[in-house]
C-alpha positions in Angstrom: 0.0 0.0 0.0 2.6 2.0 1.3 4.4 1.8 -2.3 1.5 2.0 -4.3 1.2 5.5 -2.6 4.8 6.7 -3.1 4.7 5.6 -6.9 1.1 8.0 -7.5 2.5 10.3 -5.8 5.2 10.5 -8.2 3.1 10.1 -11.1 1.1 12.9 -10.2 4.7 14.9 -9.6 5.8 14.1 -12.7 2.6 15.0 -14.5 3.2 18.4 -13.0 7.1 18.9 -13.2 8.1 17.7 -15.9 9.8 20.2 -17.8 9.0 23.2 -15.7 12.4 23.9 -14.7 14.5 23.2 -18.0 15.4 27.0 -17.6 14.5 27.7 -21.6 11.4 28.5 -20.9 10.9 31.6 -23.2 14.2 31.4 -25.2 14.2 33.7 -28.1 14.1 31.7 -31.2 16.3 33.4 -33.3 19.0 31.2 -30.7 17.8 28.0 -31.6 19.0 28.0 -35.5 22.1 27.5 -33.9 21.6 24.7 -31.4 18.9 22.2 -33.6 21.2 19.8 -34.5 23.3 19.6 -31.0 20.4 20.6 -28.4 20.1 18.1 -25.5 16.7 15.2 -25.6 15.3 16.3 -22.4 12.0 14.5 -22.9 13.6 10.9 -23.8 15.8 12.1 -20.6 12.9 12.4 -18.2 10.8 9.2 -19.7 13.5 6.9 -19.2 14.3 8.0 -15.3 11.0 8.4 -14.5 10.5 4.8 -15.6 13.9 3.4 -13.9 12.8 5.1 -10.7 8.9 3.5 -10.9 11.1 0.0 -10.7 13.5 1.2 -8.2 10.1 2.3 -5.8 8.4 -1.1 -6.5 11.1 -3.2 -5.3 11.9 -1.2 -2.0 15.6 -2.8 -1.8 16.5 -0.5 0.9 13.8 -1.6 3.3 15.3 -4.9 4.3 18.9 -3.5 3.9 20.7 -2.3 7.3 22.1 1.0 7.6 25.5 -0.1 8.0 24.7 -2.1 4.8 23.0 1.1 2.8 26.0 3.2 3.1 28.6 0.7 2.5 26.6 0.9 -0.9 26.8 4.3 -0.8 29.9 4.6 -0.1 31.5 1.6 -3.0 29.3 3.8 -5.8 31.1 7.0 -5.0 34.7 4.7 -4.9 33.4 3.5 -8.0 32.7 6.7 -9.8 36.4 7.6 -8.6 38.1 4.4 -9.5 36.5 5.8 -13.3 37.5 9.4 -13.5 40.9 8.3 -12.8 41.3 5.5 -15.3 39.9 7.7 -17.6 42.8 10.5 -17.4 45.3 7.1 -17.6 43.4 6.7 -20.8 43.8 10.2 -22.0 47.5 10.4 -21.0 48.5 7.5 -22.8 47.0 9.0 -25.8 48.3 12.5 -25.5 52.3 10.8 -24.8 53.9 11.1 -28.5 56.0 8.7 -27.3 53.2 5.7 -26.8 53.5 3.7 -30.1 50.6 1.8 -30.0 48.0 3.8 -27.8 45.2 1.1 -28.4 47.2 -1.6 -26.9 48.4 -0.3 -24.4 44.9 1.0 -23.1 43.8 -2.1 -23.2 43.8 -3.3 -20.0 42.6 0.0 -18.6 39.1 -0.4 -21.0 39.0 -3.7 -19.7 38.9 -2.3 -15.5 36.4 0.3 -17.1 34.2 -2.5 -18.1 34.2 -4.3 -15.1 33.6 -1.2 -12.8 30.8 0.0 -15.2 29.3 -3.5 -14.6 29.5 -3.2 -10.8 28.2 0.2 -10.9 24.8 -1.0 -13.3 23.8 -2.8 -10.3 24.8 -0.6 -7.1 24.0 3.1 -8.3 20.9 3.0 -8.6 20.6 1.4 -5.2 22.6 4.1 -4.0 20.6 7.1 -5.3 17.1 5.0 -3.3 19.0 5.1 -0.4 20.4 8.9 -0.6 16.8 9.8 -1.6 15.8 8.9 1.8 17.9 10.0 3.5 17.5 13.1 2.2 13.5 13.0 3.2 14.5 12.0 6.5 16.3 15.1 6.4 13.4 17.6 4.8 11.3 15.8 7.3 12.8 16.2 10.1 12.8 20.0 9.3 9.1 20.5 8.6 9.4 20.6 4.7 6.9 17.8 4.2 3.3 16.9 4.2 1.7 14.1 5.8 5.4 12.6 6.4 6.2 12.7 2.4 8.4 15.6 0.5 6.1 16.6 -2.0 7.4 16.2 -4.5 9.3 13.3 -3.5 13.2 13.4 -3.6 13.9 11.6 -6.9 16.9 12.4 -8.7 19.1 10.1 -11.3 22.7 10.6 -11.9 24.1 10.9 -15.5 26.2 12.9 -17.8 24.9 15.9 -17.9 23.9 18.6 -20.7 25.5 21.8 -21.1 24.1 25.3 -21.4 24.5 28.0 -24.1 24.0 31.1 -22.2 23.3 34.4 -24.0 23.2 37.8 -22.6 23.0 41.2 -24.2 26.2 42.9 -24.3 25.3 46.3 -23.0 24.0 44.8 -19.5 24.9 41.4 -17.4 21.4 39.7 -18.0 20.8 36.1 -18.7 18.2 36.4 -21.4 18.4 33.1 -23.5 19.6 29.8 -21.9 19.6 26.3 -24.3 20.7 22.6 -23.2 23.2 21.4 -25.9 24.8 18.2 -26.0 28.0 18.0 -23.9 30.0 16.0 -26.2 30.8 18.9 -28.4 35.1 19.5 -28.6 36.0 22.4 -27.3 37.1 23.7 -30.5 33.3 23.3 -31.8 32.7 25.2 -28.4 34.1 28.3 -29.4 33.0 28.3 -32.9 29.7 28.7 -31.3 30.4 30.6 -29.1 32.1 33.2 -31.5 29.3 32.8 -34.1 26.3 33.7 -31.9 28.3 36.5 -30.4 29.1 37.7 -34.0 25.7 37.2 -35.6 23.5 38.4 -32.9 26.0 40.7 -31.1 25.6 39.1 -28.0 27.7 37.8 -25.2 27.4 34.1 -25.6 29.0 31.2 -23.0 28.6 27.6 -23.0 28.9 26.1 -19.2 28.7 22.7 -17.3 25.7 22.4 -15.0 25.9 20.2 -12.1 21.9 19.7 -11.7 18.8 20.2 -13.1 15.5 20.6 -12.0 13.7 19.0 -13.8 11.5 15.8 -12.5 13.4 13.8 -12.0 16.3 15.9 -10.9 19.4 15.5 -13.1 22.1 15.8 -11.3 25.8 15.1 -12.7 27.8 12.0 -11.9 30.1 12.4 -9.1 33.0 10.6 -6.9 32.2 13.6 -4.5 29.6 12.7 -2.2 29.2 15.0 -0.1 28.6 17.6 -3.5 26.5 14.9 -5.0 24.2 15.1 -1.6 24.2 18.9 -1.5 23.0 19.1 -5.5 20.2 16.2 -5.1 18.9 18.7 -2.3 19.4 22.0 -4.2 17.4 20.6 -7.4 14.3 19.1 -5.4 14.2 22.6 -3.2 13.4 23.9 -7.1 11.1 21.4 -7.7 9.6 22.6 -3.9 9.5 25.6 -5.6 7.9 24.9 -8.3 4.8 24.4 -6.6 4.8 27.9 -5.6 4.8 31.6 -6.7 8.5 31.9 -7.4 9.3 28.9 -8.9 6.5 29.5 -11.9 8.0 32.9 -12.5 11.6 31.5 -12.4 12.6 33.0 -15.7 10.4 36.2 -15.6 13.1 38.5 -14.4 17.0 38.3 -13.6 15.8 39.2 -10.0 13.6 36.1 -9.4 16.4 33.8 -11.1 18.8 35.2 -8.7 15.8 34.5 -5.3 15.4 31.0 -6.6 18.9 30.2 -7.2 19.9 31.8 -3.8 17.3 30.0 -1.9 17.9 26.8 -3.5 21.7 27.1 -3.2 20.9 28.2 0.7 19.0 25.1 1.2 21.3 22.9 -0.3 24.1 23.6 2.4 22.0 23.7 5.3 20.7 20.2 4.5 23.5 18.7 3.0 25.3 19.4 6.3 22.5 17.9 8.1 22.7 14.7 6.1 26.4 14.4 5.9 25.7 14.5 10.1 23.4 12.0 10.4 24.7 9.5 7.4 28.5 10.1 6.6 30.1 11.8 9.8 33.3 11.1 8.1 32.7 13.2 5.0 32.3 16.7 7.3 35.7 19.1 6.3 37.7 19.3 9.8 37.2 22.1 11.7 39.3 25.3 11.0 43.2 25.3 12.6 43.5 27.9 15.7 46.2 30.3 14.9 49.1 28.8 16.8 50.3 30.8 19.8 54.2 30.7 18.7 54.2 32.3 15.5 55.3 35.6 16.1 53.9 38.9 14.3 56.7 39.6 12.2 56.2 35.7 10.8 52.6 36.4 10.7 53.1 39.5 8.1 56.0 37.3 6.2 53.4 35.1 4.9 52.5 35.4 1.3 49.1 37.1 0.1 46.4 34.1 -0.6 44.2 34.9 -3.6 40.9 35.4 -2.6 38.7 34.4 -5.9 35.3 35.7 -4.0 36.9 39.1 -3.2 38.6 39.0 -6.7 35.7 38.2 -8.9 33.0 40.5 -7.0 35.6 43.3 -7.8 36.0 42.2 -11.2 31.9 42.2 -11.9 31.6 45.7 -9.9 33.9 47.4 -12.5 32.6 45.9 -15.2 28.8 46.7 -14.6 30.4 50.5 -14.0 32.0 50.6 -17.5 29.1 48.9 -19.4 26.3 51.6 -17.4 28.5 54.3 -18.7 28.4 52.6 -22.2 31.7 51.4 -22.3 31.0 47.6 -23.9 34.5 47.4 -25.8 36.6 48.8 -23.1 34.5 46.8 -20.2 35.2 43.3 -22.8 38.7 44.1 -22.4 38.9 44.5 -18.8 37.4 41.0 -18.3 40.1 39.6 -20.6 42.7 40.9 -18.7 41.1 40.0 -15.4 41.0 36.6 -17.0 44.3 36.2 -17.3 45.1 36.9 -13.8 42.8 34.1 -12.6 44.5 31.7 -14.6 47.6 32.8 -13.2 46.8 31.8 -10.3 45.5 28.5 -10.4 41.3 29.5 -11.7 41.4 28.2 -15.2 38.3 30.5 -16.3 38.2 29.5 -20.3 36.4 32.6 -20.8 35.1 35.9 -18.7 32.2 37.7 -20.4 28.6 39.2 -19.6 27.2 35.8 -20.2 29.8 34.3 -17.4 28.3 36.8 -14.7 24.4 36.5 -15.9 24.9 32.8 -15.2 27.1 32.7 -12.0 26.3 35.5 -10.7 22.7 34.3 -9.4 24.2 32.0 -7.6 24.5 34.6 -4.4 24.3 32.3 -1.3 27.8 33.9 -0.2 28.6 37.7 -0.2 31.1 38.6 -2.9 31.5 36.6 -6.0 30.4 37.0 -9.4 27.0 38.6 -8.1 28.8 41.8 -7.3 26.8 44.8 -5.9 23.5 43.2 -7.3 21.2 43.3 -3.9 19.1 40.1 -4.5 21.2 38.1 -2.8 22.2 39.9 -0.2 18.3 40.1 0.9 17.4 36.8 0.4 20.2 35.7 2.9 18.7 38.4 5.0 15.5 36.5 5.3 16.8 33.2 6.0 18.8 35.1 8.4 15.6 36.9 9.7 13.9 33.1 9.3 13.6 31.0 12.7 13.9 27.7 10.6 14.9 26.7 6.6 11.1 25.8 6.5 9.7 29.1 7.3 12.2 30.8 5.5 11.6 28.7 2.4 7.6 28.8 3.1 8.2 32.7 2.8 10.3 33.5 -0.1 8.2 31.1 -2.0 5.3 32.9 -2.6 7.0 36.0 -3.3 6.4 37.3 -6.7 8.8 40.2 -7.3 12.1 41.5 -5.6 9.9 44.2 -4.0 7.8 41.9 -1.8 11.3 40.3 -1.0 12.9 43.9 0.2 9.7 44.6 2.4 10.1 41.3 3.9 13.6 42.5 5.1 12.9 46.0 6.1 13.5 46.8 9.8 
């Protein structure tokens, strides 16, 4: 009975969800001539998890499994998914040495290892995402973001390669006005070439980025050795799914301001809970707490040390510049800046491929932590201001989710 329930429940979700938070919603067709032939099948995406995750509910593995025995699985996908990204840079090394003179052979063996770990992982990941889904709910339950027991929508979420984005904003202002889901097997070469031919045709500023998640239902969310980022992303993409029940989750893509409250919430909600689950589950996976100064070093070694680069600091100065040179009309001069300010990332050791208005329309809503790419925009600042304001994640999110406009949002914080 008890599963019957669980797998309506997620019809019903589905029937609701699906596709209301692809985030290209209202893209300007005049983009899509460029991205037909290479844009991402989220429909054939969404039918096939939606169907593996039906089967996964009926069987209800994780109900006769132990807990020591749910995150041992747990814990062997994630060693998995490691064991993988590793043999594949063997892989790519042995191609890349000149000096390799068969390549084929000699990755032989590795292909072989990827074989058998792909095997292994067929029948343990998606074990593993059943049990992170619950403990997840256990989580959202435990903190009031439920009804009758149940997240609604349920936590579902399926790990996979992920699609990438063509972002697109106007040159003139940092705005995210057009985003697309392309296939992520383009080279990087082909990556710049459309890059550089939407830019040219349209005069736009145009940016193709990886995604870690996407809310769709559902969520997508990108294969990972890191755990403890893989737990934090399931539980940033179901609090837009929450959302998207609500207010400002269906007006997601009407303004740059809601995209920036949603975002902000969502990446909010993902650290508080992923912190609460990496408690209760995987104690072991928590960073160590922060060194005290020591009582011996002296001032004078104290002032020796070198200068750390601080990217936050760095890149909200960087965006704050650059939205003062393009308000004053400067576009060429502002392009330039970010070029340069490119470089000096790089140098030291933030391999940003490329700095533009489309690199801050996307980031920059992201604005869970002062600084960053958001810059002076004051979205973020008041939605941490609420949560801040908030007595619990629930109310907080309960609030800001009915909130239609960055106006309600800055009466909510007024003293």
């Amino acid at each position: 009975m008890r599963i019957s329930t669980i797998i309506l429940t997620m019809v019903i979700s589905a029937c609701l969800l699906t596709g209301s938070d692809l985030m290209d919603a209202g893209t300007d067709a005049r983009f899509l001539r460029y991205t037909r032939s290479i844009e991402f099948d989220h429909g054939q995406w969404i039918r096939s998890a939606f169907w593996l995750k039906t089967e996964q509910a009926s069987l209800n593995f994780p109900e006769v499994m132990s807990a020591v025995e749910q995150k041992q699985i747990v814990l062997e996908t994630a060693q998995k998914y490691s064991q993988l990204e590793q043999l594949a840079g063997e892989v790519m090394t042995i191609y890349a040495d000149p000096e390799t003179e068969n390549p084929d052979q000699a990755v032989a063996p590795l292909v072989a290892q990827t074989k058998e770990i792909n095997q292994r992982l067929n029948e343990i990941a998606p074990l593993a995402e059943t049990i992170i889904q619950q403990q997840v709910s256990t989580i959202l339950a435990e903190q009031g973001l439920t009804l009758g027991g149940q997240p609604i929508p349920p936590v579902l979420y399926h790990a996979s390669p992920l699609p990438d984005k063509l972002i697109i904003s106007p040159r003139d202002e940092i705005l995210q006005k057009t985003s697309i889901s392309i296939q992520s097997t383009l080279s990087l070469d082909e990556i710049n070439k459309l890059e550089e031919r939407v830019s040219k045709d349209e005069n736009v500023s145009a940016l193709v980025v990886p995604v870690g998640g996407i809310g769709v239902y559902p969520t997508m969310v990108q294969q990972s050795s890191d755990l403890a980022w893989l737990i934090g992303t399931v539980c940033h993409e179901w609090t837009h799914n929450y959302l998207d029940y609500r207010p400002l989750g269906w007006n997601y893509s009407t303004s740059g301001e809601l995209r920036t409250m949603n975002e902000t919430t969502a990446s909010l909600a993902e650290n508080e809970l992923r912190q609460l689950v990496l408690e209760r589950y995987y104690p072991e996976l928590l960073p160590p707490p922060a060194a005290e100064p020591s009582a011996q070093t002296s001032p004078s070694e104290k002032t020796q040390e070198a200068p750390v680069f601080d990217f936050q600091k760095e890149m909200h100065a960087t965006r704050v510049h650059v939205d003062e040179l393009l308000k004053a009309g400067k576009i060429d001069e502002a392009e330039a800046y970010m070029n340069a300010r490119r470089e000096v990332f790089w140098e030291n050791g933030y391999p940003i491929r490329k700095l533009n208005q489309a690199y801050f329309a996307f980031y920059g809503a992201y604005a869970d932590v002062p600084g960053g790419a958001a810059g002076e925009d004051p979205v973020g600042p008041a939605v941490r201001q609420l949560r801040e304001q908030s007595p619990s994640l629930a109310a907080f999110i309960n609030r800001i989710a009915w909130m239609t406009s960055f106006d309600a949002l800055k009466k909510a914080v007024e003293p």
